[in-house]
TORGURO-807411 format. One record per atom (N, C-alpha, C, O): residue number from 0; residue in one letter; chain; x negated, y, z. Coordinates in steps of 0.05 Angstrom, whole numbers, m for minus. Layout:
// TORGURO-807411
(NUM 'A' 'A' (X Y Z))
...
This chain:
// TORGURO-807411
(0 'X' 'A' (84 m586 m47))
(0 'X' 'A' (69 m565 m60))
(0 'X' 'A' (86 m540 m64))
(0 'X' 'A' (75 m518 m69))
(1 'X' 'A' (109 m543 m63))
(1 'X' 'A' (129 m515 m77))
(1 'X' 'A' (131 m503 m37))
(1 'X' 'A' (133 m481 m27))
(2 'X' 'A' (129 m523 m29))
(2 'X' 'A' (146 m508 m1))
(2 'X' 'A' (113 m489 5))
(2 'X' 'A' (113 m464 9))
(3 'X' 'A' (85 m506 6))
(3 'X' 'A' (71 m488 5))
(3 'X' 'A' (61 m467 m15))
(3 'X' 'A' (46 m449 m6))
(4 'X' 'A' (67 m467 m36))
(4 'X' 'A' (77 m439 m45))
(4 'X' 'A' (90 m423 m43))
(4 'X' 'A' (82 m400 m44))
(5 'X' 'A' (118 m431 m41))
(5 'X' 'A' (130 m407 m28))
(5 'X' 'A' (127 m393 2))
(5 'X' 'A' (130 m369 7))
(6 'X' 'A' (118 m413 21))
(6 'X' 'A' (101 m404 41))
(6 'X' 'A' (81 m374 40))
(6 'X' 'A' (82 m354 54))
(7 'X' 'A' (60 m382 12))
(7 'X' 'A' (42 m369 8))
(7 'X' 'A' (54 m344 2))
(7 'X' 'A' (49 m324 17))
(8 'X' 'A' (73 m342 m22))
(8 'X' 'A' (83 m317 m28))
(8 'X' 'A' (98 m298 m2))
(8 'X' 'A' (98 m274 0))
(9 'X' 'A' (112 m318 17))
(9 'X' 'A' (128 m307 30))
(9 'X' 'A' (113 m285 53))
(9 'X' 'A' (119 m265 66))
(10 'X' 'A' (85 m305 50))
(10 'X' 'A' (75 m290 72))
(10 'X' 'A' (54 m268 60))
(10 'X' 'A' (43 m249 72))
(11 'X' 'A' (52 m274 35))
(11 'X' 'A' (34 m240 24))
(11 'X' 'A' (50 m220 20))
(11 'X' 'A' (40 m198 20))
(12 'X' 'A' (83 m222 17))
(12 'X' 'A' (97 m203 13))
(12 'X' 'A' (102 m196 35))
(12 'X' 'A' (111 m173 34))
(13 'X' 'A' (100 m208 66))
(13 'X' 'A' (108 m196 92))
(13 'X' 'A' (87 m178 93))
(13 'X' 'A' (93 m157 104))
(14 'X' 'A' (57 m181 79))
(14 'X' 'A' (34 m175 89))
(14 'X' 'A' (34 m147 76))
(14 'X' 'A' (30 m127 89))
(15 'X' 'A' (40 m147 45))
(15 'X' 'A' (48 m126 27))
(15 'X' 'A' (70 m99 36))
(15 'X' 'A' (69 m76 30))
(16 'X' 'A' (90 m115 52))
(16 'X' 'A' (107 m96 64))
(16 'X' 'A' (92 m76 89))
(16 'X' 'A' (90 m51 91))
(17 'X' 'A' (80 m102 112))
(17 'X' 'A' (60 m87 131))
(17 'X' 'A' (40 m65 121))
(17 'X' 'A' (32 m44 132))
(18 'X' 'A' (34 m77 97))
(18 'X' 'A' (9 m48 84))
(18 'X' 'A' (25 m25 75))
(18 'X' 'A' (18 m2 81))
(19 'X' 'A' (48 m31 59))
(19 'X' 'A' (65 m5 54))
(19 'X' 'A' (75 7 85))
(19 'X' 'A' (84 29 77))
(20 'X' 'A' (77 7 99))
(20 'X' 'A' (89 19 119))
(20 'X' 'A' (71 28 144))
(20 'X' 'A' (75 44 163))
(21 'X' 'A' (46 11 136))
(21 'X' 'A' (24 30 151))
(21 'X' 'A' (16 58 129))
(21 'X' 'A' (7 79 138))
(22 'X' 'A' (20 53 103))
(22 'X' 'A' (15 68 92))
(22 'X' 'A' (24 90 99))
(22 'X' 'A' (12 105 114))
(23 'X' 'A' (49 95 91))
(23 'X' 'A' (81 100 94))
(23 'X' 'A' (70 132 117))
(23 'X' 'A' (70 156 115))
(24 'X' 'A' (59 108 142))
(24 'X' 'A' (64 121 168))
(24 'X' 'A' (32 143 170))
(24 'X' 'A' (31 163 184))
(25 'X' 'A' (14 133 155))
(25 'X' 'A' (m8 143 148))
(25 'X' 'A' (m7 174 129))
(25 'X' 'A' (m26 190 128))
(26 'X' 'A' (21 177 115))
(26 'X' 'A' (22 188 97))
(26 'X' 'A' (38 212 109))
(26 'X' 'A' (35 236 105))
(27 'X' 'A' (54 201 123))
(27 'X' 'A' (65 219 139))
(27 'X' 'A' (57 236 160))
(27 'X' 'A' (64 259 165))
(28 'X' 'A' (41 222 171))
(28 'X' 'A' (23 241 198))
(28 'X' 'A' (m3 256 178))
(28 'X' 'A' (m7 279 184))
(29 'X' 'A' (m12 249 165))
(29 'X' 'A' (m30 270 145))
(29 'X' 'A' (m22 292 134))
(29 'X' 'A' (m33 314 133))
(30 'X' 'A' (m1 285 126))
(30 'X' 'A' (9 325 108))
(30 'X' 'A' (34 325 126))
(30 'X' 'A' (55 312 123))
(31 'X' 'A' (28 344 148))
(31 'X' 'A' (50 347 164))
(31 'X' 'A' (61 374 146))
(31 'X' 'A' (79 385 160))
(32 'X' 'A' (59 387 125))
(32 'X' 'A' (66 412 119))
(32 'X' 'A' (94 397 106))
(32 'X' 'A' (116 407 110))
(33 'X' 'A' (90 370 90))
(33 'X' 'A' (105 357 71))
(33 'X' 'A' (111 335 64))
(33 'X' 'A' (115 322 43))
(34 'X' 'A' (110 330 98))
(34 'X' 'A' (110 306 110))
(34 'X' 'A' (131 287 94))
(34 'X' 'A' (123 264 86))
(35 'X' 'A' (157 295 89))
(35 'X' 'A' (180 278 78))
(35 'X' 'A' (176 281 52))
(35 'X' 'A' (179 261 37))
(36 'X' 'A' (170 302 44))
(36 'X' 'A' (171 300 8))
(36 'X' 'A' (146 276 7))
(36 'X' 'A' (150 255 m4))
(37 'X' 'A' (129 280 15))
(37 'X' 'A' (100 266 7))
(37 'X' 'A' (104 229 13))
(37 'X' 'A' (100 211 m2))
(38 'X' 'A' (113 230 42))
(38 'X' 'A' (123 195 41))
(38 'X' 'A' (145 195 24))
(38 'X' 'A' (143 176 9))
(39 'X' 'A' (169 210 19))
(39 'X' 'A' (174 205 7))
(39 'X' 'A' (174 194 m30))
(39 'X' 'A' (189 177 m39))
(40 'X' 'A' (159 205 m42))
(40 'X' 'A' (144 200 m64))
(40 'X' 'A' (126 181 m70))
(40 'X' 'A' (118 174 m92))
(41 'X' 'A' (118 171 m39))
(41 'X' 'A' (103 141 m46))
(41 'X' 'A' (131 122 m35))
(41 'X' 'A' (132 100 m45))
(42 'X' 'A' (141 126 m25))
(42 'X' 'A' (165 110 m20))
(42 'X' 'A' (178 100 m58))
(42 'X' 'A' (180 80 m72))
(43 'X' 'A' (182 127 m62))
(43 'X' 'A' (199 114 m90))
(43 'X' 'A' (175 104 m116))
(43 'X' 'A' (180 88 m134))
(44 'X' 'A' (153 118 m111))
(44 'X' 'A' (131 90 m133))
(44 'X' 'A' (131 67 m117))
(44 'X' 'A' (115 49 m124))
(45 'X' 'A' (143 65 m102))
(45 'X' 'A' (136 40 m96))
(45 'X' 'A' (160 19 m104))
(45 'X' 'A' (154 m2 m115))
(46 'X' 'A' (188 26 m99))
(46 'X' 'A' (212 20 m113))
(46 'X' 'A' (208 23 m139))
(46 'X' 'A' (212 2 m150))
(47 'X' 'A' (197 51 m162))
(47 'X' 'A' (199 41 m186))
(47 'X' 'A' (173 22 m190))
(47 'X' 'A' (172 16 m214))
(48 'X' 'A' (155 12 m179))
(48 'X' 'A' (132 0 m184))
(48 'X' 'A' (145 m34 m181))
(48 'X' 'A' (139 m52 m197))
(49 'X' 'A' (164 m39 m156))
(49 'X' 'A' (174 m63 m156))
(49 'X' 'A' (199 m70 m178))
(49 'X' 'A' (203 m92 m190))
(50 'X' 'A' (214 m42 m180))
(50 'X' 'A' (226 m55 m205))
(50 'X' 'A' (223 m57 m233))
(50 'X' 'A' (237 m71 m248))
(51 'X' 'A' (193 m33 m242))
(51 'X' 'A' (193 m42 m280))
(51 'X' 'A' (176 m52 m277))
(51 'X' 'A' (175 m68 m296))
(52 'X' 'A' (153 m57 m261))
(52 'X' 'A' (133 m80 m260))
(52 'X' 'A' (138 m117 m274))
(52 'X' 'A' (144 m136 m260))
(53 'X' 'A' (136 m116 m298))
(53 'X' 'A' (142 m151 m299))
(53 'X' 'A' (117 m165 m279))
(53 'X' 'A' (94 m157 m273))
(54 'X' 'A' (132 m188 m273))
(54 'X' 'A' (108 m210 m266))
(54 'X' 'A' (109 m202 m233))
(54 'X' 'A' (101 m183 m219))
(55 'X' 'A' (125 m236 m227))
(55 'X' 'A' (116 m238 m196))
(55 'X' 'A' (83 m218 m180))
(55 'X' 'A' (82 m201 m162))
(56 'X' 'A' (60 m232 m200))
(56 'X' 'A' (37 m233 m185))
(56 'X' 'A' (34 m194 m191))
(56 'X' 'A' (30 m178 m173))
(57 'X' 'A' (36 m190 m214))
(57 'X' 'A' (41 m169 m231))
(57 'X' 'A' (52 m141 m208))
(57 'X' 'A' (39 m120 m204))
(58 'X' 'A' (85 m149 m193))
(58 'X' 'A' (92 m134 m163))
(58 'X' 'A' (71 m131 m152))
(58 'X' 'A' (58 m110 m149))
(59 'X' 'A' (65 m165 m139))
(59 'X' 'A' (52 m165 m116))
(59 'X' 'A' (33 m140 m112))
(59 'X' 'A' (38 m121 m96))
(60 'X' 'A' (6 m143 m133))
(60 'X' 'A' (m12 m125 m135))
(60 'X' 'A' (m11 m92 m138))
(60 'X' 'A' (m27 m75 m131))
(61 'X' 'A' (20 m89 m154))
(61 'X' 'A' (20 m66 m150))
(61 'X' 'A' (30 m51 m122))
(61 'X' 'A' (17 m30 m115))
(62 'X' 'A' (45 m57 m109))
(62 'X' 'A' (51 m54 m81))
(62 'X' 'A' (27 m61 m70))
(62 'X' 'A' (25 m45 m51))
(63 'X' 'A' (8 m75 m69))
(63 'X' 'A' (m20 m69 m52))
(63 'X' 'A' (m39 m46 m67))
(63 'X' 'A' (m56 m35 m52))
(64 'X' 'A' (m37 m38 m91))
(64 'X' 'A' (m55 m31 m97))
(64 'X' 'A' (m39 1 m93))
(64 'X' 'A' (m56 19 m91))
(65 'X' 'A' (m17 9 m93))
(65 'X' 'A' (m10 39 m82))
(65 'X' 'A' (m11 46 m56))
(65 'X' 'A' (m9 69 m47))
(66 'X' 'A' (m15 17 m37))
(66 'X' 'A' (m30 26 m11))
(66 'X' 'A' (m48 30 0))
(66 'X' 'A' (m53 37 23))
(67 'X' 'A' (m65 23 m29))
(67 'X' 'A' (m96 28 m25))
(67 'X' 'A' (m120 13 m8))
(67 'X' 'A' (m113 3 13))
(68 'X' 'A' (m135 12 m11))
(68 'X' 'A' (m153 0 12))
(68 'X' 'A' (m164 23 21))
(68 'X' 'A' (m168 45 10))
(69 'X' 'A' (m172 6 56))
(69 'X' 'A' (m182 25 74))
(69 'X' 'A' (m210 42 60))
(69 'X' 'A' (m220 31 40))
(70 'X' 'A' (m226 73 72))
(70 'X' 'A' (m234 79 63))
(70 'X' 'A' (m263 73 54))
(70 'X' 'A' (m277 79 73))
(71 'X' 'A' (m275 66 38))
(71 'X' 'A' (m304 46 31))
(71 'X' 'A' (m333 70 51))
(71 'X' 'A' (m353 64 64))
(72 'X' 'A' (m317 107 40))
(72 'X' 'A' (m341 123 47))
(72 'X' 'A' (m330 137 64))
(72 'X' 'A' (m305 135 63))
(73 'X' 'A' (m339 155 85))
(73 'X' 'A' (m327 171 107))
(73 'X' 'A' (m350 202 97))
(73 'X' 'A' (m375 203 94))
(74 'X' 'A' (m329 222 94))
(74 'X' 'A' (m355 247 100))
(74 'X' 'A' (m353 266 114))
(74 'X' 'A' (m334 281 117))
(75 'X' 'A' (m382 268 129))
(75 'X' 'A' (m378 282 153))
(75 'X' 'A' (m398 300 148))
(75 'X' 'A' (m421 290 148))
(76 'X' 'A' (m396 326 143))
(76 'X' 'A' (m412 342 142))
(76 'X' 'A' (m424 347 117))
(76 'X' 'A' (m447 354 113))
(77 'X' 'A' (m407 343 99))
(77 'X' 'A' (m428 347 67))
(77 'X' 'A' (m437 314 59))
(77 'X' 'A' (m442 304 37))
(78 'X' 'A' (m437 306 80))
(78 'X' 'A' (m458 285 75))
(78 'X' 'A' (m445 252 66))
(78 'X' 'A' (m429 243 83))
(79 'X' 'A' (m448 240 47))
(79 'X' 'A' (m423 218 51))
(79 'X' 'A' (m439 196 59))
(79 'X' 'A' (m462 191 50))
(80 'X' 'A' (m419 179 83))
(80 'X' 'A' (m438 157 99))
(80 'X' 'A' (m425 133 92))
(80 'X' 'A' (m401 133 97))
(81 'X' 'A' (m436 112 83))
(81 'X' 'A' (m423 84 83))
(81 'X' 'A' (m413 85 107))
(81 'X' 'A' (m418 100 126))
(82 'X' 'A' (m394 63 103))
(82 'X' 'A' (m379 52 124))
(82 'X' 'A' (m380 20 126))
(82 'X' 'A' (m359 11 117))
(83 'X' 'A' (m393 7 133))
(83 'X' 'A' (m393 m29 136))
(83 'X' 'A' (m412 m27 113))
(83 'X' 'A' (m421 m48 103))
């Protein structure tokens, strides 16, 4: 049971890293004016978020939740359209 837990964790934090770094790369091609200040600044919430954050699960969530989920609404024209 421990080996499949640590399994579990090992593999949401690979998963957690993959979302920071699509982020990362998302963040960067968007504000090309400020491009490095801007990743850069989610770069370091994300270091102070992993280190005063108490609580394993406590990290976890916050490193997913500054990468946000994909977008729920898209708007095109004034108009805002579900998406899925």
């Amino acid at each position: 049971m421990k080996m499949f837990r640590l399994l579990a964790w090992l593999l949401a934090w690979i998963v957690a890293i993959l979302c920071s770094a699509w982020a990362f790369g998302a963040i960067y091609y968007d504000f090309p004016a400020v491009r490095q200040m801007a990743a850069g600044i989610f770069v370091l919430i994300l270091l102070v978020a992993v280190i005063f954050v108490r609580g394993k699960l406590l990290k976890l969530a916050a490193v997913f939740a500054a990468t946000g989920r994909p977008a729920a609404r898209k708007i095109a024209g004034g108009v805002v359209l579900k998406s899925g």
